[in-house]
C-alpha positions as CSV (number, residue, x, y, z in Angstrom):
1,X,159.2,16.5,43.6
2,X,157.0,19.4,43.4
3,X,153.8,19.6,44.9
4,X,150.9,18.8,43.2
5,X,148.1,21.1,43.0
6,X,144.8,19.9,44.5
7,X,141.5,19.5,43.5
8,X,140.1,20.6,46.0
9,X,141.2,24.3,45.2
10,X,140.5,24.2,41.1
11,X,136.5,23.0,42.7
12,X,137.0,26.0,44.6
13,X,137.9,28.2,41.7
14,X,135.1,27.2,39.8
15,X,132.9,27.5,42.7
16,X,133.7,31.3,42.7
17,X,133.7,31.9,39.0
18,X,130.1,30.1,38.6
19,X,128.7,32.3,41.6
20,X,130.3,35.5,40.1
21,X,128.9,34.5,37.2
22,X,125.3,33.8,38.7
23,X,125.3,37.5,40.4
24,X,126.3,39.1,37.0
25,X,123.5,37.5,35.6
26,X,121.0,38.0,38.2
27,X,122.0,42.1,38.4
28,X,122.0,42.2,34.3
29,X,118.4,40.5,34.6
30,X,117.5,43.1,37.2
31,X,119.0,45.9,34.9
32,X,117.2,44.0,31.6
33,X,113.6,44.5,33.8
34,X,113.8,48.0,35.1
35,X,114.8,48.9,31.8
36,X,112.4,47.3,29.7
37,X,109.6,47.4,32.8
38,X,109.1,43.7,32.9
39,X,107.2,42.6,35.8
40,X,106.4,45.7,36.4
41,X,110.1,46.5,38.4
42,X,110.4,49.9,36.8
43,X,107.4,51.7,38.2
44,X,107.7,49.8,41.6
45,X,110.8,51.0,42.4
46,X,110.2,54.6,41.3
47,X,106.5,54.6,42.8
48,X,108.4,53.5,46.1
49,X,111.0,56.5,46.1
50,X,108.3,58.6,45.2
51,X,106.0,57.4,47.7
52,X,109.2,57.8,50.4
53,X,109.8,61.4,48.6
54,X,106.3,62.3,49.7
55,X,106.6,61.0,53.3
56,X,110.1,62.5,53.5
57,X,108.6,66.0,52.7
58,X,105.3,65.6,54.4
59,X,107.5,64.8,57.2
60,X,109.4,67.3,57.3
61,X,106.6,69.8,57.3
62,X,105.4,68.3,59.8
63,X,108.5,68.9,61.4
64,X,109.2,72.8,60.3
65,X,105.6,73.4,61.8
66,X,106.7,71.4,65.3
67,X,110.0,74.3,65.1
68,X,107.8,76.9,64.4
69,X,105.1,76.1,67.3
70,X,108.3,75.5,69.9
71,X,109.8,79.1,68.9
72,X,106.1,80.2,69.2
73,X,106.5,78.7,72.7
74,X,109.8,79.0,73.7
75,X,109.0,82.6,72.8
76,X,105.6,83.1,74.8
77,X,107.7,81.6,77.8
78,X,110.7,84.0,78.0
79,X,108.3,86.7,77.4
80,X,106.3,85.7,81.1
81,X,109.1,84.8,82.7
82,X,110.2,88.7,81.7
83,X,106.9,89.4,83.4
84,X,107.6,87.5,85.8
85,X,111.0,88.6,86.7
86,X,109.3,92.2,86.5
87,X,106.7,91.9,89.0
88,X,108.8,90.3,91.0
89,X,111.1,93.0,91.3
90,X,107.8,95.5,91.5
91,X,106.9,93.2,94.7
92,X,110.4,93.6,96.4
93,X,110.2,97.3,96.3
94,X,107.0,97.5,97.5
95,X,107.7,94.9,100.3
96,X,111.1,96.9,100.7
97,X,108.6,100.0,100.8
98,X,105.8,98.6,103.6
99,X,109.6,97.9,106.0
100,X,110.6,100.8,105.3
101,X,107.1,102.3,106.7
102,X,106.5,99.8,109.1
103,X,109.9,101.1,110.6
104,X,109.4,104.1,110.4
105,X,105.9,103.7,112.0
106,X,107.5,101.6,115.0
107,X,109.7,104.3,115.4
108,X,106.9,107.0,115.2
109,X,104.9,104.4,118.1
110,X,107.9,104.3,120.3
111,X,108.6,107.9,120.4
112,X,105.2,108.6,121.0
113,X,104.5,106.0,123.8
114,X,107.9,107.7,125.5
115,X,106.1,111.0,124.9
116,X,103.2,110.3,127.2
117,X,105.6,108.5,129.4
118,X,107.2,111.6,129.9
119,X,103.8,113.8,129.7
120,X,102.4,111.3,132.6
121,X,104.9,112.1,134.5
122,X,104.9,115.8,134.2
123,X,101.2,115.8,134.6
124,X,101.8,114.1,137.9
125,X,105.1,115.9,138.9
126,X,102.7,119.3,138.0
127,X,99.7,117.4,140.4
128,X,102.1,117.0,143.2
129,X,103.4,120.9,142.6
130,X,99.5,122.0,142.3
131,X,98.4,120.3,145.9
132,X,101.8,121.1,147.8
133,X,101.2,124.8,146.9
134,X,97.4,124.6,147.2
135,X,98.5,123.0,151.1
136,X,101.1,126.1,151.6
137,X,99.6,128.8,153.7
138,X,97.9,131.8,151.3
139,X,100.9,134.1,151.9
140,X,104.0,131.7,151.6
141,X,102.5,130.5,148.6
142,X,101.8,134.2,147.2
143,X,105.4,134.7,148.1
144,X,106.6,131.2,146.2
145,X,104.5,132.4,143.3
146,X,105.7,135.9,142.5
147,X,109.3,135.1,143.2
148,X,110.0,132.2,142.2
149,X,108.1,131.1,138.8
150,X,107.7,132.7,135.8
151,X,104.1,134.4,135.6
152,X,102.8,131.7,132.9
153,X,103.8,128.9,135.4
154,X,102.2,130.1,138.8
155,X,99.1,130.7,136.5
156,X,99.2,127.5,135.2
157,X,99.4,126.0,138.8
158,X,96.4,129.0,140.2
159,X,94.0,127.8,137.6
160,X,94.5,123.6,138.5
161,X,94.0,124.6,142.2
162,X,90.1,124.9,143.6
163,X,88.6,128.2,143.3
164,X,88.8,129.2,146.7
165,X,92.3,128.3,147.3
166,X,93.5,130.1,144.0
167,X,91.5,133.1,145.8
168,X,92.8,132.9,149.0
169,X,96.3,133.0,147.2
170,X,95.7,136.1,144.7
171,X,94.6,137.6,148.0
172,X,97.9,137.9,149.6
173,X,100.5,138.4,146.5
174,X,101.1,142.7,145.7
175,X,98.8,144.8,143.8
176,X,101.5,144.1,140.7
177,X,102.1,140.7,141.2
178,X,98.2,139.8,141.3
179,X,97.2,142.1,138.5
180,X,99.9,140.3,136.4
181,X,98.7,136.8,137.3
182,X,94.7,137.6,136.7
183,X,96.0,138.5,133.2
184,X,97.7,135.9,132.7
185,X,94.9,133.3,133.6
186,X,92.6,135.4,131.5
187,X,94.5,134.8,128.6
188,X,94.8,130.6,129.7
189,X,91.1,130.5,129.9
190,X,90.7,131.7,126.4
């Protein structure tokens, strides 16, 4: 024998046609009000898209202005840090600069404290020459004077001597060699 069909599943047939049937009816009534505005369905629904419309574009005004201010920003900010980036650079060379100088400054220091290094120690090698000659006997010295050093140098070492010494010392060189040296220490006075 065949199966029979059950009842349960024509229930559940009907079931499904009477709800399709309710939702037809429920979307035609829904349909039947807009159209005909009953309850007032008809300008709800369009006053509340119109209303969202409005917020929609009042919105996005809202938001175009936001863009606008950021770009202003973003803007304003890549133009100081431009600034920035140039005064920065400014500052290196200039601190590159005050090195440089400062270098060239240590440099200038050093070679001038190794100046007077040297120039103290000429002025006392020249002391030492000055009182061994000035403690030479008047002739030797004369003698040491004329032959030995240029005329500029024995007058340089006559004129740091004491008067009298120096004196004693023209005294014994030649007429020549005397008449020389006066001139010269004429000319180192002036």
């Amino acid at each position: 024998m065949p199966p029979r069909p059950k009842k349960k599943s024509k229930a559940k047939l009907i079931l499904t046609l009477v709800s399709i049937l309710l939702l037809v009816a429920l979307l035609a009534g829904v349909a039947v009000s807009y159209l005909y505005d009953y309850f007032s369905v008809r300008s709800t629904i369009v006053g509340f898209f119109i209303t969202q419309d409005d917020q929609y574009r009042g919105r996005m005004a809202q938001l175009d202005q936001r863009e606008t201010e950021l770009t202003q920003r973003e803007a304003d900010l890549n133009e100081k840090a431009a600034e920035q980036e140039k005064t920065d650079k400014k500052q290196q060379r200039e601190q590159e600069r005050l090195d440089t100088s400062k270098a060239e400054l240590d440099a200038r220091d050093e070679d001038i404290t190794s100046r007077q290094a040297a120039f103290d120690t000429g002025v006392a090698e020249f002391d030492k020459i000055v009182q061994t000659t000035a403690a030479m006997d008047p002739k030797n010295a004369a003698a040491m004077l004329e032959s030995v050093l240029p005329v500029e140098d024995a007058a340089k070492i006559l004129s740091a001597m004491q008067p009298k010494k120096a004196a004693a010392i023209l005294d014994e060189m030649t007429t020549a060699g005397a008449k020389a040296m006066t001139e010269k220490l004429i000319s180192l006075s002036q």
